[in-house]
C-alpha atoms as one frame of an Amber mdcrd trajectory, in Angstrom:
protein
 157.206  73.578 -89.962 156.540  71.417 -86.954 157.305  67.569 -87.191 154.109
  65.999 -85.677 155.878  63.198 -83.670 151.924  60.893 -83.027 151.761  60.861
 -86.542 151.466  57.287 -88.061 152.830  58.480 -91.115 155.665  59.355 -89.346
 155.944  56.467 -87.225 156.337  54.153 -90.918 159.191  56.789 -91.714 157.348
  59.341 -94.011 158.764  62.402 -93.214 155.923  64.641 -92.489 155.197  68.066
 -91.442 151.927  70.047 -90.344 151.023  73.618 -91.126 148.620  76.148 -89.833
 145.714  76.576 -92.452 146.972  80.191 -92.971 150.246  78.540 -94.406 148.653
  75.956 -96.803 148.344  78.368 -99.745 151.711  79.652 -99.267 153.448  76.336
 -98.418 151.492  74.839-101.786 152.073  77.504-103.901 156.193  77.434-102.711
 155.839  73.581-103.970 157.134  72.808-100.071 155.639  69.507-100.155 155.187
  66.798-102.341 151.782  65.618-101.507 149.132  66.361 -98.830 147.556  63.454
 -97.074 144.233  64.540 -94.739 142.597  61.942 -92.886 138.821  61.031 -93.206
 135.711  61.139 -90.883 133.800  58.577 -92.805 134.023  57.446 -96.033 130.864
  56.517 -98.199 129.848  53.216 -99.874 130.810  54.855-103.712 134.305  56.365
-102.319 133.008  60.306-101.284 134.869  61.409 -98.036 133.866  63.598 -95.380
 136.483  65.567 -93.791 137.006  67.897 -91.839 135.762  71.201 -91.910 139.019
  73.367 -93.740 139.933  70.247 -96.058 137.704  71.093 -98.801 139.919  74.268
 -99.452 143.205  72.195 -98.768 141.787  70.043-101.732 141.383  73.157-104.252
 144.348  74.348-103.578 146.215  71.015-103.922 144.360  70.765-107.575 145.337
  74.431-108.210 148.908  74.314-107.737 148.826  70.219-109.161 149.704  69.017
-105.957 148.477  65.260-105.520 145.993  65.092-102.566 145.560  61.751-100.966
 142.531  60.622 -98.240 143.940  58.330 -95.270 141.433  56.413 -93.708 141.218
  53.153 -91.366 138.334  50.304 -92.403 136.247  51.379 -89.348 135.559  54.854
 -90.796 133.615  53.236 -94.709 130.073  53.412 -93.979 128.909  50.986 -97.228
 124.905  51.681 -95.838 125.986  55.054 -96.753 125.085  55.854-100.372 127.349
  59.065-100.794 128.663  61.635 -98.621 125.254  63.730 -98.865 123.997  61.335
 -96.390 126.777  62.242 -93.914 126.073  65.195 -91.659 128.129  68.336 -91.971
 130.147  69.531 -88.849 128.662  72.464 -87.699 130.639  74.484 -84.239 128.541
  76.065 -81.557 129.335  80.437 -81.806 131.074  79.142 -77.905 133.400  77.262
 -79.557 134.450  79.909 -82.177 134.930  82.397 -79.908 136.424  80.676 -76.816
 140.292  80.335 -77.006 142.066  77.938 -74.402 141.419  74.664 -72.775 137.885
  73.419 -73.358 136.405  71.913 -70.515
């Protein structure tokens, strides 16, 4: 696995790694971490996240294999006037940007 150096959990001395999503199920099922911590988009006014698009499954597996699975989020992404996450738009990629591979413009 590949130490991600920007990482502020790193920076606060958490050792921490990051994994391809074709490794999580492997890497959770091996018990090769202790916890997964994902970071949030925006955060409701009753505590629903929205994440990224891929942590849904991250969180499944992490409840599978009884891994605890933690949200990391900064005060500027709660959105109180926002009810619950159904009000939050889901991230949605253009067919361009599935298809494309190399430096976007």
């Amino acid at each position: 696995m590949t130490f991600h150096c920007g990482s502020p959990l790193l920076r606060s001395g958490i050792k921490t790694a990051v994994c391809c999503d074709s490794a999580v199920g492997h890497v959770l099922e091996q018990k090769m971490v202790d916890c997964v911590i994902v970071d949030a988009l925006k955060v409701a006014g009753n505590g629903d996240v929205a994440g990224n698009v891929g942590t849904y499954p991250i969180a499944a597996l992490c409840q599978h294999h009884n891994i605890p699975f933690y949200v990391m989020a900064t005060l500027n992404t709660v959105d109180v006037s926002s009810p619950s996450a159904d009000a939050f738009m889901t991230e949605e990629r253009t067919a361009l940007m599935m298809r494309d591979v190399g430096p976007g413009e």
